[in-house]
N, C-alpha and C positions, 0 to 999 in steps of 0.2 A: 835315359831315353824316355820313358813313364814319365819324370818330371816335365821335358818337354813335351808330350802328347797334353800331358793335364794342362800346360799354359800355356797352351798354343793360342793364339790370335787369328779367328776364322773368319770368314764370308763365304759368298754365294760363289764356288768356285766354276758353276755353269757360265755363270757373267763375269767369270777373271774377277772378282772381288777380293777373293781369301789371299789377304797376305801372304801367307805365311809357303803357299801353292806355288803364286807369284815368285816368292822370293828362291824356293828349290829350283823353279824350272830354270831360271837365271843362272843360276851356281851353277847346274850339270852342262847346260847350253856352254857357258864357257868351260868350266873342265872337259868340257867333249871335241870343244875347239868348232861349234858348231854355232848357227844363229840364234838357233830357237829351239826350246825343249817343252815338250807336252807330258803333265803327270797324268798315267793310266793306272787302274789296279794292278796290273798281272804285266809278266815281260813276254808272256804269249801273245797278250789284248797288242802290247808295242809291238811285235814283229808283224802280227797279221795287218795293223795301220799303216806301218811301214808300207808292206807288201801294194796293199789295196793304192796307197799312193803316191808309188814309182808306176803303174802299172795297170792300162786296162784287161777287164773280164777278157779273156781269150788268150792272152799272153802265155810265155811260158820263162818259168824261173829254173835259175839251173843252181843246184848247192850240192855238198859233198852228201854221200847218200846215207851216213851217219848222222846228220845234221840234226840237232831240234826243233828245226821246222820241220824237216820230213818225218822224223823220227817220235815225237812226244806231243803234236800240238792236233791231234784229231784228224790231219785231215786238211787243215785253216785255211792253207793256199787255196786249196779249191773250193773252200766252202767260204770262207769269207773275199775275199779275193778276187775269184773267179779262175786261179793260174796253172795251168798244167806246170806238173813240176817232172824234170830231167837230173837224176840223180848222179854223179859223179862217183867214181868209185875212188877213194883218196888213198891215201897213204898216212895213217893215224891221223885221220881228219882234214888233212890238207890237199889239196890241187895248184897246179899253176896254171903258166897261161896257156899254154900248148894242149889243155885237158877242155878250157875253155873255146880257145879256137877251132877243136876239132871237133865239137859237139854245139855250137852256135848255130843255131837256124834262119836264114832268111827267108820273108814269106812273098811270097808269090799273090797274094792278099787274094788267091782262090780257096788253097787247100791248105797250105804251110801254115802254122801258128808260129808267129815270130819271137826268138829268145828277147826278153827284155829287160830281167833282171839276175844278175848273182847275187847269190848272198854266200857269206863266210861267216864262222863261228868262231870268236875269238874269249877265254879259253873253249877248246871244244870239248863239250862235256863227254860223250860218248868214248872219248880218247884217252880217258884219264884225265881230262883239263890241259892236256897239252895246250904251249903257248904257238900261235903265229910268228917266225923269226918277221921284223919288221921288212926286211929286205923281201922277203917270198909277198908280202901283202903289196908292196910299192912294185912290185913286178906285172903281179895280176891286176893291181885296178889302172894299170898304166893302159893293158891290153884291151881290157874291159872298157877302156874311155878312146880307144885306136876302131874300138868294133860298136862304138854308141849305146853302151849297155848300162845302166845302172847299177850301183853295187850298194849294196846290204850288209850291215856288220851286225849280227847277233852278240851285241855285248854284254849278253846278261852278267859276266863276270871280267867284265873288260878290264877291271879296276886291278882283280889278282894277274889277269897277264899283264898290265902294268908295273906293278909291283916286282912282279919278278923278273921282269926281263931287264927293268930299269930303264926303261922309255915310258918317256909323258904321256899318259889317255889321248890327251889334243893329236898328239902326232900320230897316234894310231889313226883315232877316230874321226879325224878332217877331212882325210881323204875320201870318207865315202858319201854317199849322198843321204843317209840315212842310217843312223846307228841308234843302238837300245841300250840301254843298263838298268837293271835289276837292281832293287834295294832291297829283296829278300832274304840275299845269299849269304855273304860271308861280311854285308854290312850289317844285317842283324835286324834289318826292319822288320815287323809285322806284314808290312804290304807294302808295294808301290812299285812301280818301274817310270822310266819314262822312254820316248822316241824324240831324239832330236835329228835335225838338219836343217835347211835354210830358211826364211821366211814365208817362200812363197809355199814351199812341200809342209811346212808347220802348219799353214793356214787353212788348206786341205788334210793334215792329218784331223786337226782341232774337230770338223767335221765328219771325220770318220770315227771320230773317238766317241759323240755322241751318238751316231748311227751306232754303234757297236753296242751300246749300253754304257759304258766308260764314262761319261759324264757326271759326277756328284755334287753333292752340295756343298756344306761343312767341313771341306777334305783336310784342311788346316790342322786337323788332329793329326793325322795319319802322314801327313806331308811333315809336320816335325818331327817329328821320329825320323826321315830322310835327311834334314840339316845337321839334326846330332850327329848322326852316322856320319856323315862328310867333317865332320870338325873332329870326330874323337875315333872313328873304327877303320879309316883308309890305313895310316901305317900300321894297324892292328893287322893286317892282312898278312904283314911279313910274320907275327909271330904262328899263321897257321900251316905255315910250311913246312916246319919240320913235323909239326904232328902229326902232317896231310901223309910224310912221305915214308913216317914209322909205319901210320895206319896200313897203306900201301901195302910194303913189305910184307908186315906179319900177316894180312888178308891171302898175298902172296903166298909165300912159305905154307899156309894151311890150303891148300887146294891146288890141284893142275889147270894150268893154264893153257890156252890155245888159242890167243887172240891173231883175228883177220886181218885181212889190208887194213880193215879201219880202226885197227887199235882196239882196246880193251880197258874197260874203266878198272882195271887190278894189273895190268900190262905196265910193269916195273923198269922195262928198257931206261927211259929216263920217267922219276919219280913223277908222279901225278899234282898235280896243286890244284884242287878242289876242294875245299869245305869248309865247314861254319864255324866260326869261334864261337865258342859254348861262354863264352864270358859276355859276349854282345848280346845273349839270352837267356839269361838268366833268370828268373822269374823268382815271386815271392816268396817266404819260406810255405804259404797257403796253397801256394800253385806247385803242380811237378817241377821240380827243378834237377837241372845238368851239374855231374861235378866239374868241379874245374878242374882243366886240361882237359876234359876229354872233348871227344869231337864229333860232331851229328856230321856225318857225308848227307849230302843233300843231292841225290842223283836226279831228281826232274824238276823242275818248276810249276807255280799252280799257273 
């Protein structure tokens, strides 16, 4: 991955020049099963771009009340966004359509603020990383498209509930109007995430992403490190499962547990699948380095 950052092939990624930018946002767009994919720093900068364009200031988003939008990004709905948020109370992270139906707001365009977006977390960190069953997703954004709502997939780690459920990223992530993935997590990148969905919500994100500050130059470095990952760290994903689910356990086994409706990131019921292959980050013998097998949990995102 350092080899590809050092010879990476760069331009002016503000004016779409950099190759190499170009060539990830392509890759993830179609692994996503999506039109268009936009590279941002951070998979917080992609959820809030998201947000800001499914959805005008006033709006209100509804997500499970564990969620990382609610839970870990400052605030973002309502400070970048503009979006009252309505929290959902899940069950290890998840809702269906009956949680949405009965908490859907129509506005009366005096006093009501109208519900206009869901979003969902797939794996939900807060949960353990529990995975979405594909079925429970294809029910909700059925309902959600019956009630003219937009839907949201928080995929910063779309790729491991891929991986493990053994459904295609595309099939998850086409259904919705706007999905994220993280290349910091258990692909190993240094930085990066992107927001993909169609051309015309791309075209407006692309704008929100320079509004935001997300706009760079020479990102061609940083953007190879994301092509490595997708050629050599996706079926690396399966070797972090068993680690994920030993770590689990013995975290387990050493402390009482009391996890809520919304799950518990040490909540063992069924094994957790969250974390970073310490082989994808490795560093110099000069730099701190990880031994191998073991495993950095990575519990929030920058």
């Amino acid at each position: 991955m350092r080899e590809a950052i050092a010879n990476a092939v760069v331009g002016d990624e503000q004016r779409r020049e950099d190759p190499t930018v170009n060539e990830l946002e392509r890759r993830v767009a179609e692994l996503l099963g999506q039109e268009e994919a936009v590279y941002v720093p951070t998979a917080t900068m992609a959820n809030e771009i998201a947000l800001r364009t499914l959805a005008e200031p006033g709006a209100e988003l509804i997500a499970e009340e564990n969620a990382h939008l609610l839970l870990s990004e400052l605030g973002g709905p309502a400070v970048f966004a503009g979006l009252m948020t309505r929290p959902i109370r899940g069950d290890r992270g998840r809702f269906g359509p009956d949680e949405v139906q009965r908490m859907v707001r129509r506005t009366d365009a005096t006093h009501t603020p109208p519900t206009r977006v869901v979003a969902i977390e797939n794996t939900h960190n807060a949960s353990g990383g529990r995975v979405w069953p594909l079925e429970e997703i294809q029910a909700l954004v059925a309902t959600c498209r019956e009630l003219e709502l937009s839907v949201h997939l928080d995929g910063a780690r779309l790729l491991n509930a891929s991986v493990a459920s053994g459904v295609p990223a595309a099939e998850i992530a086409r259904q919705f109007d706007t999905v994220t993935l993280c290349l910091s997590k258990g692909l190993g990148c240094p930085l990066g995430a992107l927001v993909a969905g169609s051309h015309v919500l791309m075209r407006t994100a692309r704008r929100f992403k320079h509004q935001f500050g997300g706009a760079m130059r020479q990102a061609g470095i940083v953007a190879a490190a994301g092509i490595y990952a997708l050629d050599h760290n996706v079926e690396r994903l399966a070797d972090d499962r068993p680690g994920s689910m030993r770590l689990t356990t013995t975290s387990s086994a050493s402390r009482t547990i009391t996890p809520g409706r919304g799950g518990s990131q040490r909540d063992c019921e069924r094994p957790a699948f969250r974390s970073t292959s310490s082989r994808s980050r490795r560093t110099s013998s000069s730099l701190t380095s990880v031994r191998s097998g073991s495993i950095r949990a990575m519990p929030s995102r920058v």
